[in-house]
N, C-alpha and C positions, 0 to 999 in steps of 0.2 A: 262915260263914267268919270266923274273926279277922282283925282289921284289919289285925293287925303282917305276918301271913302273907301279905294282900293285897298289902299296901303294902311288900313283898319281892319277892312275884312281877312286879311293875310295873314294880320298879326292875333287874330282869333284861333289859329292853331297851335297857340302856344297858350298853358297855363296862365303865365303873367297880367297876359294883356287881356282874358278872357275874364280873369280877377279885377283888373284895372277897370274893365267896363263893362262887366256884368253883364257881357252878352256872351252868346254863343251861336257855331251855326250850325245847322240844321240841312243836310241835302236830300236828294232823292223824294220820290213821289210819297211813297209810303210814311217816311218820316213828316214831312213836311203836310200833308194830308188830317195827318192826326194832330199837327200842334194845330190847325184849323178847327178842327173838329173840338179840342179841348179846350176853345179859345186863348190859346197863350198868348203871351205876351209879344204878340210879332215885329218889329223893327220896317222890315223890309223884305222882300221874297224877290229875286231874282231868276228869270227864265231866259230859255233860249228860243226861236221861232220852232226849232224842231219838235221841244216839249210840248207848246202852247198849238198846235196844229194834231196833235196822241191825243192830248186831254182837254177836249172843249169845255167839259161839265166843270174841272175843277178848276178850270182860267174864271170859270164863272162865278165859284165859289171866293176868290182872292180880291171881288173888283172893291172892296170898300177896304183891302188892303193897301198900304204902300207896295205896288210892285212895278218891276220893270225890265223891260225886253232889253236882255245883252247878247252879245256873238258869241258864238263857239267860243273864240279865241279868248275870250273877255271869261268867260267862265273856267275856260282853265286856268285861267292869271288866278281867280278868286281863287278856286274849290283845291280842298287839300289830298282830294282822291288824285288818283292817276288820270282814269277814264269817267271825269262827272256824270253823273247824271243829266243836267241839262236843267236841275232844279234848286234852288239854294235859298236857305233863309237865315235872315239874323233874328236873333231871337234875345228876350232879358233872359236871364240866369232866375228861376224861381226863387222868391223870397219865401222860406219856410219857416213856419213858424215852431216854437219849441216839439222836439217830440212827445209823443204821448204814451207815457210809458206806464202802457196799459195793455200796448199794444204786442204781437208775435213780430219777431226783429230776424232779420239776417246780419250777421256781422263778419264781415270779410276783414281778413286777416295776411297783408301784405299781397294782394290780387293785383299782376302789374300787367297783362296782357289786355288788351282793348276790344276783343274781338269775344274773349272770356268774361270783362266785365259787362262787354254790351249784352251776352247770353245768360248774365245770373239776372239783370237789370228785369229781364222780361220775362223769364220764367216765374222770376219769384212773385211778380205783380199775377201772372198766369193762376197763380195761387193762393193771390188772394191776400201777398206779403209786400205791402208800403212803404217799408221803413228797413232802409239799408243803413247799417250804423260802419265805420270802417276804421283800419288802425291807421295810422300816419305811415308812411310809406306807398299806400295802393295809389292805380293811377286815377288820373284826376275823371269822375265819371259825365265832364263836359267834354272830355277829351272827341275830337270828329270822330273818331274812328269805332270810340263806346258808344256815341250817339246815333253814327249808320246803326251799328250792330243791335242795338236796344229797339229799333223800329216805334219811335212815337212813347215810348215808355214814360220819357222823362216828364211829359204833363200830367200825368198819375199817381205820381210818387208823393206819399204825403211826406215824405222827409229824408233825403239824405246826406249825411255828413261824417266827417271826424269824432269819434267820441272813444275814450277810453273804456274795456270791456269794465271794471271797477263802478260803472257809475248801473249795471244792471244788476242792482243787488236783490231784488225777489223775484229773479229769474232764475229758469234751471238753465243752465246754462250747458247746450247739447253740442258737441267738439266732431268733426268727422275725421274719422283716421282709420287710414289699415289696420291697425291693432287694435282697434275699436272691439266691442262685443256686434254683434249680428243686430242689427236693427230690427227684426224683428224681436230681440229681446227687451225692445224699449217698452214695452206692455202700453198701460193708459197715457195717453200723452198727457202732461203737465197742463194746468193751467194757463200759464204765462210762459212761453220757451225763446229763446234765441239760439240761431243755426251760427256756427263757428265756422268758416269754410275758410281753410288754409291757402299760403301761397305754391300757385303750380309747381315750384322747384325743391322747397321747404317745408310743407305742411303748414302745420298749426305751430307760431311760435310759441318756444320756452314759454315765455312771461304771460303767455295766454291759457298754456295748458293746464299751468297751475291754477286757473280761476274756474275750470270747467266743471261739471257737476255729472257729466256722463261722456263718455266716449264712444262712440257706432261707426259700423264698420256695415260697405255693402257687401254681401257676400259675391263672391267671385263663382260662378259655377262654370265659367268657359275658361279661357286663358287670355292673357297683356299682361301687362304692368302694374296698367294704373287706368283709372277714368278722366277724365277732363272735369274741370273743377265744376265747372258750368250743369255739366251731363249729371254729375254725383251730388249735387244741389236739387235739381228737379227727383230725383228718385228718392231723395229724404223728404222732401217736400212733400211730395204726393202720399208719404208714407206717415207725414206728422199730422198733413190737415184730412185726411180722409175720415 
């Protein structure tokens, strides 16, 4: 493998360079299976003889891809996991087109863990929700570690990006919070809503809560703390689009 190509794929774990070149990567079977499956925009897919000897059907599936057989050792130079998979792809970064704001929105609200964004990414899509809107601050959702966790999600998404919560103005605009009212007292779901889901450590910022139109809250019948931000997303979810 050429250096320069190396020393590209490397620099794909970092925001910068994944902005710089509109790629990203992609590992493991599962992920990489479904940007197949979605046709995305693939670069390159890199394997190892161990994966390509597990999975004959899907070496079959990649043959009119660019791909190519690397060592072990060549795959852990690339891949930004610990213990790779043995399967890695570069991929373009989706070009999306304006939102459609017509649509039901998630809007995450300084979400900095990877393993939390990769679990709102897929639930929400689970649900039937396309369109993640986010404030400035969340982590970048090409980030490796939201793209394992998201499993294939990202060729689904009709749209996501930065936008200020200001620009959803005929929307109800639904906030999740422990002082929330009981979610079940949200009666008829709104026509047009977006889900507010705050940062793990913080909640719902200041400057967000004053734009909100409702606050819910899940009720606690056992005992913790708190939910995972990801876990308390899917049980509103299930609870707005039922």
């Amino acid at each position: 493998m050429h250096q320069n190509q190396t020393k590209l794929i490397r620099s794909l774990a970092y925001n910068k360079y994944r902005e710089e070149h509109g790629l990203f990567l992609v590992e493991g079977f599962r992920s990489v299976h479904e940007a197949v499956i979605a046709n995305a925009s693939i670069e390159s897919i890199f394997w190892t003889n161990e994966f390509s000897q597990k999975n004959a059907g899907f070496m079959n599936s990649i043959r009119n891809i660019q791909n190519e057989s690397i060592s072990p050792s060549e795959m852990q130079q690339l891949s930004p996991s610990a213990t790779p998979p043995g399967l890695l792809a570069i991929c373009k970064k989706p070009t999306f087109n304006p939102p459609v704001m017509n649509n039901n929105f998630i809007y995450l609200d300084h979400v900095s863990d990877p393993g939390n964004m990769g679990t709102i990414l897929r639930t929400a899509l689970w649900f039937g929700i396309c369109n993640i809107a986010m404030s400035e601050g969340c982590i970048d959702p090409f980030n490796p570690k939201v793209v394992r966790g998201a499993m294939g999600t990202h060729f689904y998404l009709s749209w996501v990006g930065t936008m200020p919560i200001n620009d959803f103005t005929d929307y109800t605009i639904i906030g999740a919070d422990q002082k929330g009212n009981p979610m079940q007292s949200l009666g008829k779901t709104p026509e047009k809503w977006i889900l507010v889901m705050g940062s793990e450590a913080h909640g719902i910022s200041k400057d967000i809560k004053s734009s909100l139109n409702q606050l819910v809250a899940i009720p606690k019948i056992g005992s913790g703390e708190s939910l995972n931000v990801g876990v308390s997303m899917g049980i509103l979810l299930h609870h707005l689009t039922k």
